[in-house]
N, C-alpha and C positions, 0 to 999 in steps of 0.2 A: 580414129574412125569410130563410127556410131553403130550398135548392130540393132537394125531398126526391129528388127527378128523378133526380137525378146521384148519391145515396147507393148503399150497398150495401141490396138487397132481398134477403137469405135467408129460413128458416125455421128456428128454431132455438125449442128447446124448454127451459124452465128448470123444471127436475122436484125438488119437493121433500117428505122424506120428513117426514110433519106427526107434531111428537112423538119423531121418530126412539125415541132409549134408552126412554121410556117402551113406546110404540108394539112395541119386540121385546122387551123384560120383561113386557108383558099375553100377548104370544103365548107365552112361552116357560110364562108359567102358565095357559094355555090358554083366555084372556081374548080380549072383543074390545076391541080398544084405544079405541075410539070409544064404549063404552060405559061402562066399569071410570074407579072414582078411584084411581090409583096415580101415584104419587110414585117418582122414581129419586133416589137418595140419594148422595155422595162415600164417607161412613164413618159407618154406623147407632151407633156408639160418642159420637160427638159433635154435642153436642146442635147446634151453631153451623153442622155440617156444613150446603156448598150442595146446592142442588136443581138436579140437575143438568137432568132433564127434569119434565115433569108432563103426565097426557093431558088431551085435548080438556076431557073434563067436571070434572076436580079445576081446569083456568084457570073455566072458563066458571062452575062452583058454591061455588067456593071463593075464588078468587083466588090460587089457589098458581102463581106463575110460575116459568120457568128464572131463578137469580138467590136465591131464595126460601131460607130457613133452613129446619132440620130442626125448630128449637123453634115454627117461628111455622103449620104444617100443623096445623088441626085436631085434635082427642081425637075419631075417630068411627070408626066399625066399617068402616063402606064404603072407606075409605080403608085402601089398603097401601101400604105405604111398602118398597123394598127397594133394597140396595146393588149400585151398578151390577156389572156386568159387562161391561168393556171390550174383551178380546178376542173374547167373543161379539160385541157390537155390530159391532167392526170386523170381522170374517169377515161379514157379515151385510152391511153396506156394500159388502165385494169382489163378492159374489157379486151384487148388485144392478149393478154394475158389467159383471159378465159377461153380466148378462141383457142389458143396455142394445147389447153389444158385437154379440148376437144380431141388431139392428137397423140399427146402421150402427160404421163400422169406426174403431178406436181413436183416429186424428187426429180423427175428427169428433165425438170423448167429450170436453169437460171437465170434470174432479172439481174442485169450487170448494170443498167438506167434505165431511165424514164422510156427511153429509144431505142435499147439493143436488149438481147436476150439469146441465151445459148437453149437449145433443146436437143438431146441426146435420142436419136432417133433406130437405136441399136434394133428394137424388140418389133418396129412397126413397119417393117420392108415385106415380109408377109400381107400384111392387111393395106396399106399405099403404094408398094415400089420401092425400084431406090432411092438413096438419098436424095438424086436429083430430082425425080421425079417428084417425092416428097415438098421439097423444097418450093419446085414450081405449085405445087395445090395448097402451100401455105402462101404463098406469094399472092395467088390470082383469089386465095378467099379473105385474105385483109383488103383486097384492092374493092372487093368486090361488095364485101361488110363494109368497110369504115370511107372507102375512095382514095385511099393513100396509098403510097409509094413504098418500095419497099427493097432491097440487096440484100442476097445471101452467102453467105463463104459458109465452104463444105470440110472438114477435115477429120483427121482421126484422134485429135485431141483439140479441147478449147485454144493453146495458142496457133495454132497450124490453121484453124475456122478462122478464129479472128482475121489472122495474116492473108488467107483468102478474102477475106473479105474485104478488108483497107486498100490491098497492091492489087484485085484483080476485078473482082465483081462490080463494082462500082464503075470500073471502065466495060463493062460489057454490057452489050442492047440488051438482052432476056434477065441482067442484074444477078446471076446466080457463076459463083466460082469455086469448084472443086477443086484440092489439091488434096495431094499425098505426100509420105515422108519422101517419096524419089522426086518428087518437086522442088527440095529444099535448094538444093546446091543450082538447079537450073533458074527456078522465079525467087529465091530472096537471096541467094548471094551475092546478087549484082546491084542490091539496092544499096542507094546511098545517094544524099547525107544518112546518117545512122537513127536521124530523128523520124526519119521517115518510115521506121521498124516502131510496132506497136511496141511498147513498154521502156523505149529508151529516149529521153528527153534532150533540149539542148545543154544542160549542165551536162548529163554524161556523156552526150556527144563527144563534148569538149576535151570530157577527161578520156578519153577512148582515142582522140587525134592524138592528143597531145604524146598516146603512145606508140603512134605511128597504122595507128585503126581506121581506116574512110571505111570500108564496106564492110557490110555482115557477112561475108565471107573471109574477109581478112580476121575479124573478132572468133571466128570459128574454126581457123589453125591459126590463133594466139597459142603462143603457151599458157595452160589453164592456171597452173601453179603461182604463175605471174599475175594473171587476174585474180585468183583467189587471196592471193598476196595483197594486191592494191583494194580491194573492194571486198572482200570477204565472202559471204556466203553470195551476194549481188553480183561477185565475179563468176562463180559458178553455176548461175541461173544464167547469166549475159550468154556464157561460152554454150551452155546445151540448150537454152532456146534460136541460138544461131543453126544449132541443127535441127529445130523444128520439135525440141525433147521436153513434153510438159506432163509430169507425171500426178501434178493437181487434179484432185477430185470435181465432177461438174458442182458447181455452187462455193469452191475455194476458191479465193485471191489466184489469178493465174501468176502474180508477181510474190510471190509470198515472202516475208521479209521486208517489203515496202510496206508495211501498212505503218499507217500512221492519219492523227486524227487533225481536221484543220478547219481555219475560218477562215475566210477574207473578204474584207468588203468597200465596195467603191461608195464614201460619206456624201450623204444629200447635200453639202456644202462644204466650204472649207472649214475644217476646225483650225482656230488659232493661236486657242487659250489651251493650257497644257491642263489644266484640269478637265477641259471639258472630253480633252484626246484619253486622258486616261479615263474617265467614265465610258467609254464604247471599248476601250482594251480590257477595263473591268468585267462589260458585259459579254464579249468576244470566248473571253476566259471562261467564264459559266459555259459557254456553248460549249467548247471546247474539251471542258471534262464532262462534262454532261453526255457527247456522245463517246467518252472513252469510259465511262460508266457503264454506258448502254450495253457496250461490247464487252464488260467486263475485263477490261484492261487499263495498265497506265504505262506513265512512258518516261524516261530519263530525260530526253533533249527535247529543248523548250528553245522558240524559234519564234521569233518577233521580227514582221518587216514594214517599214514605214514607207509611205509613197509621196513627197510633197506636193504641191500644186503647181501647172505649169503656168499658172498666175505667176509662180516665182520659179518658176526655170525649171520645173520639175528637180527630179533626183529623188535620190532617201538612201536606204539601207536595208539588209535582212542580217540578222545575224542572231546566234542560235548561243546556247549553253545546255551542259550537260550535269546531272546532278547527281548524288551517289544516288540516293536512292527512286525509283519510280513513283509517279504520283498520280490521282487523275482529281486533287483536290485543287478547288476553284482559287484559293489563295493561296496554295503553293504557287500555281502555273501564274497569277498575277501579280508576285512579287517575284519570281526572275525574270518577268517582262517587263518588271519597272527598273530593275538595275541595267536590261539592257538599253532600254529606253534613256536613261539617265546619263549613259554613256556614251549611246551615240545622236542624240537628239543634237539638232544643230537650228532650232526654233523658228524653222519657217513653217506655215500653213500646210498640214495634211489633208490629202483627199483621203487615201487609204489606207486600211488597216488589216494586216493578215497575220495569224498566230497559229502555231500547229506544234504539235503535242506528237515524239518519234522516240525512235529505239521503245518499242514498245512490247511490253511482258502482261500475262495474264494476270487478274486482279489476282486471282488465289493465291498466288506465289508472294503475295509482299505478305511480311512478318508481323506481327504487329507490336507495337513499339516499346519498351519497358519505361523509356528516360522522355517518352515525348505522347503520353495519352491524348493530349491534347490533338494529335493530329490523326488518331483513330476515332476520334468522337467524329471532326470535321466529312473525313470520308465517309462516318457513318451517314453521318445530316445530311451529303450530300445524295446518297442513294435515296432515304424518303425525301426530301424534297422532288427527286426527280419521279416518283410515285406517283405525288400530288400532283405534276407538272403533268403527266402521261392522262392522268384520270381527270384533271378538270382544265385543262388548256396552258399551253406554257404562259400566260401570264398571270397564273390564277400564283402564283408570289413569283415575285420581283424584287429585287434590290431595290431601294430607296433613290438611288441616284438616275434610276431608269426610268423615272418623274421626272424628272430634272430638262431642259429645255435643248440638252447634251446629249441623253439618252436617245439609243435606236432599238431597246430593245419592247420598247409598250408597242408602239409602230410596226415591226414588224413582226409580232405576234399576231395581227392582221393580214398579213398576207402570206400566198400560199408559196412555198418555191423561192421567197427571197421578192413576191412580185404581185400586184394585184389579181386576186381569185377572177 
């Protein structure tokens, strides 16, 4: 048993913009979001293109989800379909951000996306009310500023907010869901499948049945020891956030120990030719350490997954290696992508490409090398460059092959988000 006694009791709000990109395309054509079928699109040119948002009534009448193809939306009038607009959206997030700021002060703001945000509203019950009340005058002043939508989950730590927010608020008319640690056993015990709990996926699902686990309440009288056993410090997080126990600071990873850095991206065509696939895992690579640079870390397990074309039946593979030592240099991480590439390439036509960079440790921590300078220079070169990159536009240098007719990374150094500004 848990003695919730001795936890931290805040009030912290998990505020999310429902629809977001749809949600500021209905307003910007003078729509209400909550009523309009409208579709946000990647690139109106291709038919394959994702769906990037969809409002409230195109999920609820249609089935069109985030995730959703541009061919597979209905032929119907009611429905508009239009190409994001990324830099809008983002201007549109900052300023939602400054409203929030109007409330309580920046350490107490965290931006978790573009679309959600935690704000720790401990100090401001004096000057607004409670939490709910709070809640509802951030609600009705984004609806009222920007014309958007908005769900709040209430709790006494960011994962218990979150968790109100995903299983409860979302299903309620006024969009605001409070919970408490004496909530736990009664609204997330009974949830299940287990992917349906913020921070557990269908891989761990998986591994979780396989131990005889369907509900978050069954995960939460597991034997800890057992879990700490099969999953390690991830088993010990799994077991005390089933009782709603997040001792994360606001603005920390609520998953701490999952962090890890990644790419993946669906190719404007099929790649066929293996050079040309390795020239976008080349450039993939850069990104890849480049933001574990950023964060001043690197990472041992190096994870390559290929996606073929359903031109050719689809399939592919992901599959991962682990190296002694941690790295966040652009040609280490690109040459055990290419043995694993090498191993399991089976030479049909790729759409995709995703690579991500795990088991990750703070840059300080790596030594630096007596028998191998060469790869302290590399990491050095790779920090100024990514100087240059920050100060004059990430395509102010480039790798040579990102000229090349292969390359995706000149291209989309032009857009914002992965998408047309």
């Amino acid at each position: 048993m848990i003695n919730y006694d001795e936890l931290p009791h805040h009030s912290i709000l998990c505020i999310d913009m429902k629809s977001f990109y749809a949600s500021c395309a209905a307003v910007m054509r003078g729509l209400d979001p909550l009523e309009c079928y409208l579709a946000v699109v990647g690139n109106l040119q291709q038919k394959g293109s994702v769906v990037l948002a969809a409002s409230p009534k195109l999920k609820k009448d249609f089935g069109i989800r985030t995730g959703s193809r541009l061919f597979e939306i209905p032929k119907d009038d009611r429905i508009m379909i239009v190409e994001a607009q990324m830099a809008a959206y983002l201007k549109t997030s900052a300023a939602i951000i400054k409203l929030l700021n109007q409330y309580a002060p920046k350490e107490d703001i965290h931006i978790y996306s573009v679309d959600e945000s935690f704000i720790k509203v401990d100090g401001l019950i004096r000057l607004f009310g409670n939490p709910s009340t709070i809640a509802m005058k951030i609600k009705n002043d984004i609806k009222e500023t920007f014309g958007l939508p908005c769900t709040v989950g209430i709790g006494p730590n960011m994962l218990i907010a979150k968790l109100a927010l995903d299983l409860e608020s979302k299903k309620k008319k006024n969009g605001i869901a409070e919970w408490g640690y004496e909530d736990i056993q009664k609204k997330l015990w009974s949830v299940s499948p287990l992917s349906k709990m913020w921070g557990i996926g269908r891989k761990m699902e998986r591994n979780l049945n396989r131990m005889g686990i369907f509900t978050v309440g069954a995960l939460a009288n597991h034997d800890l020891k057992l879990l700490e056993k099969k999953f390690g410090v991830i088993g010990n997080q799994l077991y005390h956030h089933a009782w709603g126990v997040d001792l994360s600071d606001l603005g920390a990873p609520i998953l701490q120990g999952q962090i890890s850095f990644g790419k993946s991206q669906i190719l404007m065509r099929d790649y066929k030719k293996e050079h040309e696939i390795k020239t976008v895992m080349l450039e993939m690579c850069e990104e890849v350490a480049r933001r574990a640079r950023k964060s001043r870390k690197a990472g041992r397990t190096i994870s390559l997954g290929i996606s073929y074309s359903e031109s050719e039946y689809g399939g592919g593979f992901y599959r991962s290696h682990t190296i002694d030592e941690p790295t966040n240099i652009t040609m280490v991480i690109y040459e055990e992508c290419l043995k694993l590439f090498r191993q399991h390439y089976s030479g049909k036509s790729v759409r995709q490409i995703s690579i991500s960079l795990s088991k990750v440790t703070d840059d300080a921590n790596l030594q630096l090398s007596l028998f191998e300078p060469r790869r302290d220079k590399q990491r050095d070169l790779g920090y100024v460059v990514d100087k240059i990159r920050d100060r004059f536009g990430s395509a102010a240098i480039l790798r040579a092959v990102s000229y090349t007719e292969a390359g995706m990374a000149l291209k989309r150094s032009k857009l914002v988000g992965g998408h047309k500004a």
